[in-house]
C-alpha positions as CSV (number, residue, x, y, z in Angstrom):
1,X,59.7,72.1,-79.0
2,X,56.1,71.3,-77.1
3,X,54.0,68.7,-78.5
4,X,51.3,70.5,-76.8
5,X,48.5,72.1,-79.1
6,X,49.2,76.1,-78.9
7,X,45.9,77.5,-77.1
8,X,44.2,81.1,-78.4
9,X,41.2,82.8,-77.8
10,X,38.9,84.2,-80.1
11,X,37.7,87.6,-79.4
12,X,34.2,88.4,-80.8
13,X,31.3,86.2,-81.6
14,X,29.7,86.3,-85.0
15,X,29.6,83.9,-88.2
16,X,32.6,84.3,-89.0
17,X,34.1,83.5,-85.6
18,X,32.0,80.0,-85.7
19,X,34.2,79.6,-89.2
20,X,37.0,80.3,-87.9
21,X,36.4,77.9,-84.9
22,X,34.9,75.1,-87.1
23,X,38.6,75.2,-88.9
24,X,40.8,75.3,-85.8
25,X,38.7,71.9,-84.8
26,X,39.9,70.3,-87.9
27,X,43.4,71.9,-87.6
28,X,46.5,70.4,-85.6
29,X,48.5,71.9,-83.4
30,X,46.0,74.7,-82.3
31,X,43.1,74.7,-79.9
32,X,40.4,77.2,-78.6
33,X,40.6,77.5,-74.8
34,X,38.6,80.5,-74.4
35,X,36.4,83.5,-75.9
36,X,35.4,86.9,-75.3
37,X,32.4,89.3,-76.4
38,X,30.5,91.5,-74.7
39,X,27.2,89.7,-75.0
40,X,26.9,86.6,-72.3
41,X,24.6,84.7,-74.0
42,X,26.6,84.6,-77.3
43,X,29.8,83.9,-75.5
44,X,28.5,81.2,-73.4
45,X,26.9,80.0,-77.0
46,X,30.5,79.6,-78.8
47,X,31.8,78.3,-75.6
48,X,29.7,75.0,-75.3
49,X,29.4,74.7,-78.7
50,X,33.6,74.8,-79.3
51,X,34.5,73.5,-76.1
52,X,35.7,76.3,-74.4
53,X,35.8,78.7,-71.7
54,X,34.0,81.9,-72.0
55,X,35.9,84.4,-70.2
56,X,34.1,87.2,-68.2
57,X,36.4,90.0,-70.2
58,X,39.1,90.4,-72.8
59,X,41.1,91.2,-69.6
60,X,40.6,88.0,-68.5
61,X,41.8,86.6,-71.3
62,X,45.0,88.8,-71.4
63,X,46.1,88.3,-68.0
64,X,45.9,84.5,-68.2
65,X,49.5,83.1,-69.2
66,X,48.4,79.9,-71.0
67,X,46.7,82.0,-73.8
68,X,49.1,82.4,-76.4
69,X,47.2,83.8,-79.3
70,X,44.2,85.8,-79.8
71,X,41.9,84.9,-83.2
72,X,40.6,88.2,-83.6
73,X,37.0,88.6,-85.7
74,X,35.9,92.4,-83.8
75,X,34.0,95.0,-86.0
76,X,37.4,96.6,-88.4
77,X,37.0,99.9,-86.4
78,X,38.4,98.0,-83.1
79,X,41.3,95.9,-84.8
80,X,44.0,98.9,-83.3
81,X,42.6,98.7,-80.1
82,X,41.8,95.1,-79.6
83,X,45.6,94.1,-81.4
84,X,47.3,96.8,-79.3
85,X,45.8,95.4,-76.3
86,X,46.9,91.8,-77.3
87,X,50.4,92.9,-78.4
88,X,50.8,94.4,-75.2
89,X,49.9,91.1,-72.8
90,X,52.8,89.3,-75.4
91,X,49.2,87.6,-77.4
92,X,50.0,86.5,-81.2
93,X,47.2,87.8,-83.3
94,X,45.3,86.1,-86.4
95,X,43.7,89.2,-87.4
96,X,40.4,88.7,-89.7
97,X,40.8,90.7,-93.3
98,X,40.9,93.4,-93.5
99,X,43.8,94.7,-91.3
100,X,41.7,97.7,-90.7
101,X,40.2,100.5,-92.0
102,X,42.6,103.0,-93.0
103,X,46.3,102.5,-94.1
104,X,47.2,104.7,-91.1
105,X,46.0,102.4,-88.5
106,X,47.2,99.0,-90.4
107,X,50.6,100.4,-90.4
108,X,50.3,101.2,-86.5
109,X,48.7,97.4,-86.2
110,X,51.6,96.1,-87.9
111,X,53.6,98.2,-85.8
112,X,52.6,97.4,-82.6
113,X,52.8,93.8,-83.6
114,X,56.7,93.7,-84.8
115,X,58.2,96.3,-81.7
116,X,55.8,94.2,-79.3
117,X,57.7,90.6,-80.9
118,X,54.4,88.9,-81.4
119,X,53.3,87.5,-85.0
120,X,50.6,89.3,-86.7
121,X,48.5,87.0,-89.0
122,X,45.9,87.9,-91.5
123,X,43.2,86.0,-92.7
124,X,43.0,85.8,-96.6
125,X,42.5,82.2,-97.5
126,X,41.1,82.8,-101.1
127,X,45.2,82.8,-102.4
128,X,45.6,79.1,-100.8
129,X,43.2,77.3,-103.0
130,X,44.9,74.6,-104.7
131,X,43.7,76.3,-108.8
132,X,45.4,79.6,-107.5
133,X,48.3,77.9,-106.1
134,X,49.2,76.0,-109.3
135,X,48.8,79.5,-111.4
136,X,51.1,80.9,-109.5
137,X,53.4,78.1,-109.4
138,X,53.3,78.3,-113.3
139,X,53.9,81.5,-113.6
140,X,56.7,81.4,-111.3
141,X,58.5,78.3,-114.0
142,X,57.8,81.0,-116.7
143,X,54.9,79.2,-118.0
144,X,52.7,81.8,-119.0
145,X,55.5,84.3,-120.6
146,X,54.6,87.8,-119.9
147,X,51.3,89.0,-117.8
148,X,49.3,91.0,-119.5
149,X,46.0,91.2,-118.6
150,X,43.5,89.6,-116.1
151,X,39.4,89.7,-115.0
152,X,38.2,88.8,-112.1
153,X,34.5,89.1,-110.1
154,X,33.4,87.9,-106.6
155,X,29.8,88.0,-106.0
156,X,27.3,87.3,-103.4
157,X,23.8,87.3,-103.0
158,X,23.9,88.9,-99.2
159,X,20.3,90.6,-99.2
160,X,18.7,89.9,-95.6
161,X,21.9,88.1,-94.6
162,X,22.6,90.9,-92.0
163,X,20.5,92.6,-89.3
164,X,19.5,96.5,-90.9
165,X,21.9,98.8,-89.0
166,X,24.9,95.9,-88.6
167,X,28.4,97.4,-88.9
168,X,28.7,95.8,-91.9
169,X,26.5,98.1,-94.1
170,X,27.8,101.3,-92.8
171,X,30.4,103.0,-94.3
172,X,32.1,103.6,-90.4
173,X,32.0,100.3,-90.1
174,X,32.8,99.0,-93.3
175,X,33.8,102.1,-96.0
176,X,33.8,100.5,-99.6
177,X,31.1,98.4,-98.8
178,X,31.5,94.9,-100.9
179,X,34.9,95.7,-102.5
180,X,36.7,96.2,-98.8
181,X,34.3,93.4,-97.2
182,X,35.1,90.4,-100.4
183,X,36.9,92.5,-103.2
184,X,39.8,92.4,-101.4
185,X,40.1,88.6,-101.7
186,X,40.6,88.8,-105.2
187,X,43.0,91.6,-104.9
188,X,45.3,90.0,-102.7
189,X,44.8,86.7,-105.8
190,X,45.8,89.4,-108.2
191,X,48.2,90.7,-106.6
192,X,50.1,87.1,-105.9
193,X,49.9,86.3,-109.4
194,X,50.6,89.6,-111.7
195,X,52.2,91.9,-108.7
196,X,51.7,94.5,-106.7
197,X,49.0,97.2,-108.0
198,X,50.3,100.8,-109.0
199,X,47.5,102.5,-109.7
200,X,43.5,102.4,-109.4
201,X,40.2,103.7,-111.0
202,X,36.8,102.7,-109.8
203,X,33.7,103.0,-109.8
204,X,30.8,102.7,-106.4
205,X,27.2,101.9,-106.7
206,X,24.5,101.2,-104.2
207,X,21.5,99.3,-105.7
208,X,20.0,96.1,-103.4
209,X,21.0,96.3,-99.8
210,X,20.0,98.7,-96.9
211,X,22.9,100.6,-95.8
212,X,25.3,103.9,-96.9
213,X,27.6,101.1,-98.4
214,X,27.7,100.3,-102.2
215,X,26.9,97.1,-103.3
216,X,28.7,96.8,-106.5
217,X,31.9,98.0,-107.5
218,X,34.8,97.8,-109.8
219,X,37.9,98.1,-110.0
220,X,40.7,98.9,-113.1
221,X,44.2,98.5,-111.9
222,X,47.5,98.6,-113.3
223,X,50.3,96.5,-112.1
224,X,53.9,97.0,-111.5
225,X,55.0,95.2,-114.6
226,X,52.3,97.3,-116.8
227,X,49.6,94.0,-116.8
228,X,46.1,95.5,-116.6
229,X,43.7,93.8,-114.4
230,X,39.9,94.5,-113.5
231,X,37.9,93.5,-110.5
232,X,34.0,93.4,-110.1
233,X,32.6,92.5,-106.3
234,X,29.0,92.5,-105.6
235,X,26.7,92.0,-102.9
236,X,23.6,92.2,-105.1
237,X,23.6,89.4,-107.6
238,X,21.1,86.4,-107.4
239,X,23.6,83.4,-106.1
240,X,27.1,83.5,-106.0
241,X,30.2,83.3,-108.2
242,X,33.4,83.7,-108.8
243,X,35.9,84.6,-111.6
244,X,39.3,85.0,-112.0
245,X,40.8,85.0,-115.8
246,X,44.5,85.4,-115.8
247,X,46.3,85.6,-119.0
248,X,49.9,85.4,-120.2
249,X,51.5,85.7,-123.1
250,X,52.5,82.1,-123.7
251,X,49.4,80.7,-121.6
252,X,46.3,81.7,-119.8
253,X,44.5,80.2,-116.8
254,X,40.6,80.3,-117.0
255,X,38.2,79.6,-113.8
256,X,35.1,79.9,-112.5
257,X,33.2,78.8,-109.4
258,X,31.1,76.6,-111.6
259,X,33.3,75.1,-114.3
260,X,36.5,75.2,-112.6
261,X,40.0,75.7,-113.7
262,X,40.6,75.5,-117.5
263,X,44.7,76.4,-119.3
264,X,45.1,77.5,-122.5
265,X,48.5,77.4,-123.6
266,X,49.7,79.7,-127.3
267,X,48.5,77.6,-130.2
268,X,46.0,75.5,-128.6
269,X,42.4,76.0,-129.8
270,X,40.8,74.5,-126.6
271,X,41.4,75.4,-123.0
272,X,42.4,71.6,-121.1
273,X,40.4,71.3,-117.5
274,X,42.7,70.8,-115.0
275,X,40.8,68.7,-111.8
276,X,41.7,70.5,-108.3
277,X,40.2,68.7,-105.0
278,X,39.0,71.3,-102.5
279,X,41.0,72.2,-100.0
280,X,40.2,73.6,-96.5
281,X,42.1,77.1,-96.7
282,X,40.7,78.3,-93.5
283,X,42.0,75.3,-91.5
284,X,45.4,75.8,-93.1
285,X,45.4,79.1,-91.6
286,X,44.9,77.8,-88.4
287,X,47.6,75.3,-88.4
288,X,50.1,78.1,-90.2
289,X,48.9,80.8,-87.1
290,X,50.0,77.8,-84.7
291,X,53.3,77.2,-86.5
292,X,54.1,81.0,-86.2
293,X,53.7,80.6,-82.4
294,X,55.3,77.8,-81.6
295,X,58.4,78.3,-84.2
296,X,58.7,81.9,-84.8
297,X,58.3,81.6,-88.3
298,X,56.7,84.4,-90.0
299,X,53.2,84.1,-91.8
300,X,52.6,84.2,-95.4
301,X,50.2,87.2,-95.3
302,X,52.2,89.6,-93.1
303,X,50.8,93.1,-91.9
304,X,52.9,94.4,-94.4
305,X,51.4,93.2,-97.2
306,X,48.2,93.5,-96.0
307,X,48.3,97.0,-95.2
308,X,49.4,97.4,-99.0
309,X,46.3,95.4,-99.8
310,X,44.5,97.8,-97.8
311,X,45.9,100.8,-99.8
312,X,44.6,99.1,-102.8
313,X,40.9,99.4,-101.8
314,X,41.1,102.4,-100.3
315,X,42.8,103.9,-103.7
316,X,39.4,102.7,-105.6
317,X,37.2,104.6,-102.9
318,X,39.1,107.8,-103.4
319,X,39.2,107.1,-107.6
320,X,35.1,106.6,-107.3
321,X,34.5,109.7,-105.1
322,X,37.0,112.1,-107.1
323,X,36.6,110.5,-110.6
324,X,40.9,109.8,-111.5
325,X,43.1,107.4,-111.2
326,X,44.6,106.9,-107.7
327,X,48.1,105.3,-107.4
328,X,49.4,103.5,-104.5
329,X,52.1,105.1,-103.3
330,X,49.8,108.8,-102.9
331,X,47.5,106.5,-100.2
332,X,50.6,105.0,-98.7
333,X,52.5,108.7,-98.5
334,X,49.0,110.3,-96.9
335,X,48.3,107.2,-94.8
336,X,44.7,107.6,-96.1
């Protein structure tokens, strides 16, 4: 096996490709050796400020043998295209959440990916924090008896943070507004700790930010084992915060942005704070797309599961438009 960092490209300059970037410089095994957007002065931008060679077109990037990934951050209406182009030139992809837009074209993504024998990669960092990791590995010993029930809410104060008219607050570019753009974080942390969702009913509102996108939502959903969980995202809160309550039978696990992680076991009248250092998800990411390359292991957040994911949000969207509950399997059957 090559000592040799693995080299990618990342395709698409915005602030979340600087992220992404900042973490692969603090990641080992994996380098940037070249981007791609359309605009030259952002590309050459990235380019001196990662070290880098900005290419003249994707094409140029394809075509070039020493490339062997592609760290994809393009508007979610281009994943398909941008992917299937990658897969095709033998490219490993680190796709930016989420997969896409609809279920139909995350299950051709993940398609394209697996026939073509590259790994596919998805970027949901919020499960790898060290509190979430420890419930999880709790609940896996048993520790928290049966799941019952859990609240969660991830919200951002994202007024003025984007241009009027940017992909982001249209609902082309980004349908569900907040809880497809951040909601689906918490999802996926749901998900890894009660199980897959069954069923959905939400509710949409628009209230702060320009746009056709709401900017508050909710979400009721029903997990596999029967565990009811809810999930607020908003973009129009002053600050931010996050919250994610799970609670078991035999224990329950308590956090918030501010105060922490705090466990509660049956018969305790206090919750005990349990200390977590911060960890840098996003660079562990990096070094796991890397791994993928240069082993042929698979990643932890598969296309698979993300397109499931997908389904999840896109079950609420129909639940708020139609007013019922949604399950998972009709959006997965109708590729909605």
């Amino acid at each position: 096996m090559s000592n040799e960092p693995v080299r990618v490209a990342s395709l698409g300059m915005g602030w979340w490709s600087d992220v992404l970037a900042e973490a692969v410089s603090c990641a080992e095994g994996i380098e940037i050796a070249a981007c791609f957007t359309r605009s030259k002065d952002k590309r050459n931008t990235f380019a001196e400020k990662f070290g880098c060679r900005p290419a003249a077109s994707y094409e140029e990037i394809l075509a070039d043998d020493s490339i062997q990934g592609i760290i994809n951050t393009t508007p979610n209406n281009i994943h398909l295209e941008t992917t299937r182009q990658a897969a095709e030139a033998g490219k490993h992809v680190f796709l930016d959440k989420p997969i896409a837009n609809t279920v139909h074209e995350g299950q051709e993504i993940t398609k394209i990916c697996r026939d073509a024998g590259v790994k596919l990669a998805i970027g949901f960092q919020r499960r790898r924090e060290l509190h979430f990791r420890w419930v999880k590995e709790q609940i896996d010993k048993g520790e928290f008896g049966i799941l019952v029930q859990a609240e969660a809410n991830i919200s951002r104060d994202r007024l003025g943070k984007f241009d009027t008219g940017h992909w982001r607050y249209t609902a082309d570019g980004m349908p569900g507004g907040v809880m497809l753009q951040i909601g689906t974080h918490y999802v996926d942390v749901l998900e890894v700790c009660l199980g897959r969702v069954e069923s959905v009913s939400a509710m949409l509102s628009q209230l702060v930010l320009p746009g056709d996108n709401p900017d508050v939502a909710g979400l009721v959903m029903e997990h596999e084992n029967g565990a009811v969980s809810t999930l607020n995202a908003g973009y129009a809160s002053a600050g931010e915060n996050y919250v994610m309550n799970i609670y078991g039978k035999e224990a329950s696990a308590l956090y918030t942005l501010h105060s922490g992680m705090w466990y509660l076991k049956r018969g305790e009248d206090k919750p005990t704070h349990m200390p977590f250092e911060s960890n840098d998800t996003i660079a562990e990411e990096m070094v796991e797309f890397g791994e993928c390359i240069r082993t042929g292991k698979d990643p932890e957040v598969t296309g698979e599961w993300a397109t499931r994911s997908l389904a999840v949000i896109r079950a609420g969207l129909i639940s708020a438009e139609e007013g019922r509950v949604v399950t998972i399997q009709e959006i997965l059957e109708h590729q909605q």
